[in-house]
C-alpha positions as CSV (number, residue, x, y, z in Angstrom):
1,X,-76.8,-64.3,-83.7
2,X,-74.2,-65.7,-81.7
3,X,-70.7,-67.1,-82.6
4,X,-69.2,-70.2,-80.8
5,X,-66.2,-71.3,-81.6
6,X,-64.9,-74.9,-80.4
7,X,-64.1,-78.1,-81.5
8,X,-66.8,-80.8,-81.9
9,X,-65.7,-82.6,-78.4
10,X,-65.8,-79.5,-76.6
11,X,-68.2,-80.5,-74.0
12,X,-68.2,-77.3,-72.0
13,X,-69.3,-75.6,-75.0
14,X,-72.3,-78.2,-75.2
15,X,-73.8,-76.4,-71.7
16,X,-73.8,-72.9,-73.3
17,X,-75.6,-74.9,-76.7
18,X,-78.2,-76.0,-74.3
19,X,-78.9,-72.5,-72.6
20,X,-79.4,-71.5,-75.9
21,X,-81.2,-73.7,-77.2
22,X,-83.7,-73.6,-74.0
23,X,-83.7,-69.6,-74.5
24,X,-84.5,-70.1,-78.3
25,X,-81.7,-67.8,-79.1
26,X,-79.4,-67.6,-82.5
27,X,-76.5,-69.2,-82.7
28,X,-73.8,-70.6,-85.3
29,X,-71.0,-73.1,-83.6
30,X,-67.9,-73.3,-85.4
31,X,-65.5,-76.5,-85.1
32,X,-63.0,-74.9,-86.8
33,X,-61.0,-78.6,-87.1
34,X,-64.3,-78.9,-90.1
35,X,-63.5,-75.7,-92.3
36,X,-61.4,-77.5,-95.2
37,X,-65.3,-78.8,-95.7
38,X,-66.5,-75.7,-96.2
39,X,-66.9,-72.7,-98.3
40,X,-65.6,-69.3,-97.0
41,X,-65.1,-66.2,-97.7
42,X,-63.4,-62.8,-96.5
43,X,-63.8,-59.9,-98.1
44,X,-61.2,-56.8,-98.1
45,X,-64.1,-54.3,-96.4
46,X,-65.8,-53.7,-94.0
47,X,-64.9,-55.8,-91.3
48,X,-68.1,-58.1,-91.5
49,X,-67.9,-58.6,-95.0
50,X,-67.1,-62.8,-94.1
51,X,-69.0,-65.8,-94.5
52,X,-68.9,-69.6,-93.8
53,X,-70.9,-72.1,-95.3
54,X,-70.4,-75.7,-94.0
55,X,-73.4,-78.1,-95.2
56,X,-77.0,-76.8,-95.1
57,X,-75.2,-73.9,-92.5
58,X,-73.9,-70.6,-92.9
59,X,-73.0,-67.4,-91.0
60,X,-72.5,-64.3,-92.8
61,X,-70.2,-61.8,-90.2
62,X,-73.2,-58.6,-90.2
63,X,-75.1,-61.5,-88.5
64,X,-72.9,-61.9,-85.4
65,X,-73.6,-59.4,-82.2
66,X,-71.1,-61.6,-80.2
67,X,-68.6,-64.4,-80.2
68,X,-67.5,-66.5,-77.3
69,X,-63.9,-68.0,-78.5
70,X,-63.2,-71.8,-76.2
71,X,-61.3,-74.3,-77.9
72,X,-60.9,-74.3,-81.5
73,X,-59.6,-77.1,-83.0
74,X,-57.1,-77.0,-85.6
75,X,-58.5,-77.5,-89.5
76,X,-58.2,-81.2,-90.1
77,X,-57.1,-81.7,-93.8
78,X,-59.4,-84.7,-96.0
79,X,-57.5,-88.0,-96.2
80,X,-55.5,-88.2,-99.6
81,X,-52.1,-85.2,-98.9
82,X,-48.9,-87.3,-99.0
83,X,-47.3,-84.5,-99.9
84,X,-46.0,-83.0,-96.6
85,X,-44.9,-79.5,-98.1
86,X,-48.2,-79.3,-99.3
87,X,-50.1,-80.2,-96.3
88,X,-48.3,-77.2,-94.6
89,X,-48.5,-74.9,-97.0
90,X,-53.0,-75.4,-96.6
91,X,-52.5,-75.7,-92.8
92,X,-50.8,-73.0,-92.7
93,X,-53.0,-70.8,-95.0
94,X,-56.3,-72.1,-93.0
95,X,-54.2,-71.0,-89.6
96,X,-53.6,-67.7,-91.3
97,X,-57.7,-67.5,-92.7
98,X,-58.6,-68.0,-89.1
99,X,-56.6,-65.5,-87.7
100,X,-58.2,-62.8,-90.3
101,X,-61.4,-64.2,-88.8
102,X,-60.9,-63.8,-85.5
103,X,-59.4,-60.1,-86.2
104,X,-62.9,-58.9,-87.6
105,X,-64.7,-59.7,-84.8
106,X,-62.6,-57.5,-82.6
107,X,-65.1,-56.0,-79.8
108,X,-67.8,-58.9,-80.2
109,X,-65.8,-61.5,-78.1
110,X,-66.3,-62.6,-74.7
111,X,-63.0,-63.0,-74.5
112,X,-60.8,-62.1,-77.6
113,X,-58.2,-64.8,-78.7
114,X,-55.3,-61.8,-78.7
115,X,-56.4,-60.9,-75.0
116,X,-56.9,-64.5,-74.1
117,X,-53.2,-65.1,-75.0
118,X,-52.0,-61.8,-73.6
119,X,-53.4,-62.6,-69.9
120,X,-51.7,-66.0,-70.0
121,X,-48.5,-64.0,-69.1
122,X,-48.1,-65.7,-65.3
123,X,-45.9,-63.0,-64.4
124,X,-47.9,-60.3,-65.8
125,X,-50.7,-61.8,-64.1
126,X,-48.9,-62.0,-60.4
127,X,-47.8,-58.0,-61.2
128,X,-51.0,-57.3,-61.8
129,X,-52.9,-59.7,-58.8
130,X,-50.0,-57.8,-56.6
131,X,-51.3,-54.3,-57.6
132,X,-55.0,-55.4,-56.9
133,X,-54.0,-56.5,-53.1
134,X,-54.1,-60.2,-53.6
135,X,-52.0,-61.8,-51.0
136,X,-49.0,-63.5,-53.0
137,X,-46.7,-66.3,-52.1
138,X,-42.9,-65.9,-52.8
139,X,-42.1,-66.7,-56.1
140,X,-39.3,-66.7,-58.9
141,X,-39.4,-67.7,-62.7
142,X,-36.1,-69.0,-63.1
143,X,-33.8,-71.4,-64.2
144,X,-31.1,-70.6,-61.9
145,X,-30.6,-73.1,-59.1
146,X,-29.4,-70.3,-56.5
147,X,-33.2,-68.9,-57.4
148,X,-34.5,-72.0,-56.8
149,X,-32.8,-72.5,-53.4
150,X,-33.3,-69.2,-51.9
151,X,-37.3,-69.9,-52.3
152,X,-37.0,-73.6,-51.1
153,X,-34.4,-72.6,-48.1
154,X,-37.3,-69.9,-46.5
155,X,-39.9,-73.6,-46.2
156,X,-41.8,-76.0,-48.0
157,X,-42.0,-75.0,-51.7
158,X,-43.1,-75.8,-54.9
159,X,-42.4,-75.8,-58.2
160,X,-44.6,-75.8,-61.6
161,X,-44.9,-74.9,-65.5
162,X,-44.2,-71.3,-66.7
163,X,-46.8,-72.2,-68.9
164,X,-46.5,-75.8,-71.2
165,X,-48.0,-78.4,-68.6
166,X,-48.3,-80.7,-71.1
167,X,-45.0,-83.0,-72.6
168,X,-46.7,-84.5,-76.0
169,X,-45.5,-87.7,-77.6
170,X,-46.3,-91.3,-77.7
171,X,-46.6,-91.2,-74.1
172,X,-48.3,-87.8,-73.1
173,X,-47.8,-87.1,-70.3
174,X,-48.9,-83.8,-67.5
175,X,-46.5,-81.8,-65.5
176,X,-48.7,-80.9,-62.1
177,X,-47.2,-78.8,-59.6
178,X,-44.9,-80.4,-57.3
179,X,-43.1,-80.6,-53.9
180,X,-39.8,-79.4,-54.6
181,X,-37.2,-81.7,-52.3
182,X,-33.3,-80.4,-51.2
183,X,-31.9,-79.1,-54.2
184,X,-28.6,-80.6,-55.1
185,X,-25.6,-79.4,-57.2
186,X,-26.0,-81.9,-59.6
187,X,-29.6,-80.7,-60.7
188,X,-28.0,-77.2,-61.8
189,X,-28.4,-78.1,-65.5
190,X,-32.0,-80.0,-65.2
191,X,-32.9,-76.5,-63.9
192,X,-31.0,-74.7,-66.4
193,X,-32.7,-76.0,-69.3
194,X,-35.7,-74.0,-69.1
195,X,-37.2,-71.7,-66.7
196,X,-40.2,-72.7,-64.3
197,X,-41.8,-71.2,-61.6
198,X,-40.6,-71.7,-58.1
199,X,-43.0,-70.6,-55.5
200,X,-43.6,-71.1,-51.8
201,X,-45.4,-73.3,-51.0
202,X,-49.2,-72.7,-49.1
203,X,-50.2,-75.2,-46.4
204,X,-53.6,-75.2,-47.2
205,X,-57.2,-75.7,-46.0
206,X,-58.5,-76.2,-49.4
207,X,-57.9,-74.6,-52.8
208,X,-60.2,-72.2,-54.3
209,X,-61.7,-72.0,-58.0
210,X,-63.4,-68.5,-58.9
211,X,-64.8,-68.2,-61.9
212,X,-65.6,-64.5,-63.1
213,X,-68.4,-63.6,-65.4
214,X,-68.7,-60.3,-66.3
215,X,-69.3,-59.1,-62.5
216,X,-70.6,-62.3,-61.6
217,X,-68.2,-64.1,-59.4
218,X,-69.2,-68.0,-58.2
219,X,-66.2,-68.8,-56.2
220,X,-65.8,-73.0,-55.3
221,X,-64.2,-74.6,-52.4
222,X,-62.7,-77.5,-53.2
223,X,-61.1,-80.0,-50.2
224,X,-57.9,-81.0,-51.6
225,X,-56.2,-81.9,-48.5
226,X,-58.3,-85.2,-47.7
227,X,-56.4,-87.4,-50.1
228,X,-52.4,-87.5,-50.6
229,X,-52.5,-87.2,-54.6
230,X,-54.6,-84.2,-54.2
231,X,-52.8,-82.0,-51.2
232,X,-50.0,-80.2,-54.1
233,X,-52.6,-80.4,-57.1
234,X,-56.1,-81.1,-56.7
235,X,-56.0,-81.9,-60.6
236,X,-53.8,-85.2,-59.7
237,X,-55.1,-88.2,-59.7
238,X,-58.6,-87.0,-61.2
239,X,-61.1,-88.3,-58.4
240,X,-64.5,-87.7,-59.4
241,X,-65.1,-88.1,-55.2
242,X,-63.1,-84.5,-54.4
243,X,-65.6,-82.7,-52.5
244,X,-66.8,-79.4,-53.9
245,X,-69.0,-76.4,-52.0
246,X,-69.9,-73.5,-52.7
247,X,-68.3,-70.3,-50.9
248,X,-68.8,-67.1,-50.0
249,X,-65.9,-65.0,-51.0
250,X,-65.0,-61.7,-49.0
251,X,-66.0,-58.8,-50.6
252,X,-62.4,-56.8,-50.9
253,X,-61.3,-60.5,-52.3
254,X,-64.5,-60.7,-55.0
255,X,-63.7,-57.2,-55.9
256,X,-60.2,-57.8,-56.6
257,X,-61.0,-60.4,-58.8
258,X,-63.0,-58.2,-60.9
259,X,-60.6,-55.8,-61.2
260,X,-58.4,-58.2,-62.2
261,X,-60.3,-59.2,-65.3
262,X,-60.5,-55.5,-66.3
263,X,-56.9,-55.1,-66.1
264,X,-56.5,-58.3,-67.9
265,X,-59.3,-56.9,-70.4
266,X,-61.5,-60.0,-69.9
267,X,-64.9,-60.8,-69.4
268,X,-63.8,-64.2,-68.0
269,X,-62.0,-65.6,-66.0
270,X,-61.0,-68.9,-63.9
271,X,-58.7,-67.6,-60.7
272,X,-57.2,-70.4,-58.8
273,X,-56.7,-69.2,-55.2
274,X,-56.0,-71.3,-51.7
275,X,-57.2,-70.9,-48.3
276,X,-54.6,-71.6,-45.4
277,X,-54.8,-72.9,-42.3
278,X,-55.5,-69.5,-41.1
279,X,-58.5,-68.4,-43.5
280,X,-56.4,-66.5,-45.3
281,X,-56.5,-66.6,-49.3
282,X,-53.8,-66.5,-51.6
283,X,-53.6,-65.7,-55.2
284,X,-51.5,-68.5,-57.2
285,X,-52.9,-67.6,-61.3
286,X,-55.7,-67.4,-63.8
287,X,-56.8,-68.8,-66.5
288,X,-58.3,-66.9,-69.4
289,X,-60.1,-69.5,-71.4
290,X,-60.5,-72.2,-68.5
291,X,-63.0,-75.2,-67.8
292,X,-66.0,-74.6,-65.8
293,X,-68.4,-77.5,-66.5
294,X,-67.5,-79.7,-63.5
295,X,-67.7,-76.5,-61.5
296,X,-71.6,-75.6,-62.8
297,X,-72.6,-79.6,-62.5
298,X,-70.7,-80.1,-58.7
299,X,-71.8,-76.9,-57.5
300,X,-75.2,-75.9,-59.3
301,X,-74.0,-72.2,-60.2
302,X,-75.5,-71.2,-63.4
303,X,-72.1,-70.3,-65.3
304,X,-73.4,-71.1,-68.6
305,X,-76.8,-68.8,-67.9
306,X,-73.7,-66.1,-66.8
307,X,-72.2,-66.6,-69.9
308,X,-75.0,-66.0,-72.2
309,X,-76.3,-63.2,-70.4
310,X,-72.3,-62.0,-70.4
311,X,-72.9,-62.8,-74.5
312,X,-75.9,-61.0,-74.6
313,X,-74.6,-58.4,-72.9
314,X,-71.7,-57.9,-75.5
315,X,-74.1,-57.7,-78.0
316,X,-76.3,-55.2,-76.9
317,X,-73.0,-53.0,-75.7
318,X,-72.0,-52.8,-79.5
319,X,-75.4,-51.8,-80.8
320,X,-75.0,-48.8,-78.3
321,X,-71.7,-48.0,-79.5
């Protein structure tokens, strides 16, 4: 049987529900923001010695082959805890239940949550795109201004997120890369306060989304430079009218992207790459655990077939083992 974990809205995860659903194969999906309703269990050994019952549904862990980890939701409490030392103290220990979970299933993820959060090192993963032979723009995490200027005096450049893209609040709001202008004296301690990632900037063609499955790689086109919102961050301005094509990758450039999963140890993969003027591709990041849905309906690649087979896959590797 296989193990998804998500959060009820998670409509990506709804795709891979109906591949398995039209293969007629075993699954349990787990919104984890629903286990304070149910009943579960760990025991001290072995490592599949867990279960979760939630309603007329339950999973016991020497039933799972393979787990595919995407977007679990934090346990959601019932109505009724005033008591705010009290509400941490269960979040805390469901948070700390989970991550107990999560260890015993250690070699039956597609991607395990401790790889997933060890690849989303950005500068690991530019050491790492740089050893493969990805072609890399100039770039500097930093919050010193003379770093900052030293990229923007060599061209155009840009800056973006070390990693939080997202400023939470009343008014949430989402930091997409941007055109850095002249840098002035008087931004030294705006820069200061954190560091970000400064980075030449790539006249482009059109960015490039590859997303890796196992050795499947289904690499995207996607015409950015058509619309002004969209020529810095495609993600800007969210126009469902972007125009999306297939491609055909090199094959030294689908290779390296393989290899960079294995270095990353991942079965997955979404590698954001641009195409200059000049054909040319550049590496900018990856993401571990990143959306593909738009990708599969815009384009027609069967990721979510990839990723059950990937699953599959998994599954049938530990039984050999």
């Amino acid at each position: 049987m296989l193990l998804l974990v998500t959060n009820r809205r998670d409509i990506t995860m709804d795709y891979v529900v109906a591949e398995l659903l039209r293969r007629k194969i075993a699954y349990f999906r787990l919104n984890t923001e629903q286990l304070p309703e149910a009943l579960c269990s760990i025991a001290g050994y072995p490592r599949s010695a867990w279960s979760v019952s939630l309603g007329d549904r339950s999973i016991r862990g020497d039933q799972i082959t393979a787990a595919y980890f995407r977007r679990p939701g934090a346990p959601v409490l019932a109505a009724g805890f005033t008591d705010a030392g009290e509400q941490a103290y269960i979040e805390a220990e469901w948070g700390s239940f989970l991550k107990s979970l999560y260890s015993r299933l250690d070699g039956k993820w597609l991607n395990s949550p401790t790889n997933i959060f060890l690849a989303e090192d950005k500068p690991l993963q530019l050491v790492f795109a740089h050893e493969e032979g990805f072609n890399l723009p100039a770039t500097v995490i930093t919050n010193d201004i003379k770093s900052v200027r030293r990229i923007a005096e060599d061209g155009p450049a840009i800056g973006k997120p070390l990693r939080q893209a997202v400023l939470a609040g009343e008014n949430e709001r989402v930091i997409f890369t941007s055109r850095l202008d002249r840098i002035e004296d008087d931004q030294s301690q705006s820069i200061a306060l954190a560091p970000f990632i400064a980075q030449t900037e790539i006249v482009k063609k059109y960015d490039v989304r590859v997303t890796v499955v196992g050795e499947r790689v289904f690499a995207t086109a996607i015409w950015s430079q058509g619309h002004p919102e969209t020529e810095v961050d495609w993600r800007q301005g969210s126009r469902p009218d972007l125009k999306h094509e297939t491609l055909k990758l090199p094959s030294e450039v689908e290779e390296q992207c393989r290899c960079l999963l294995k270095r990353l140890n991942l079965r997955f993969g979404a590698i954001d790459l641009v195409c200059d003027r000049e054909d040319k591709l550049w590496f900018l990041e990856i993401n571990p655990n990143g959306q593909w849905a738009w990708i599969e309906n815009m384009t027609g690649y069967p990721i979510a077939s990839a990723i059950v087979d990937e699953l599959l896959r998994t599954g049938h590797d530990q039984v050999q083992a």
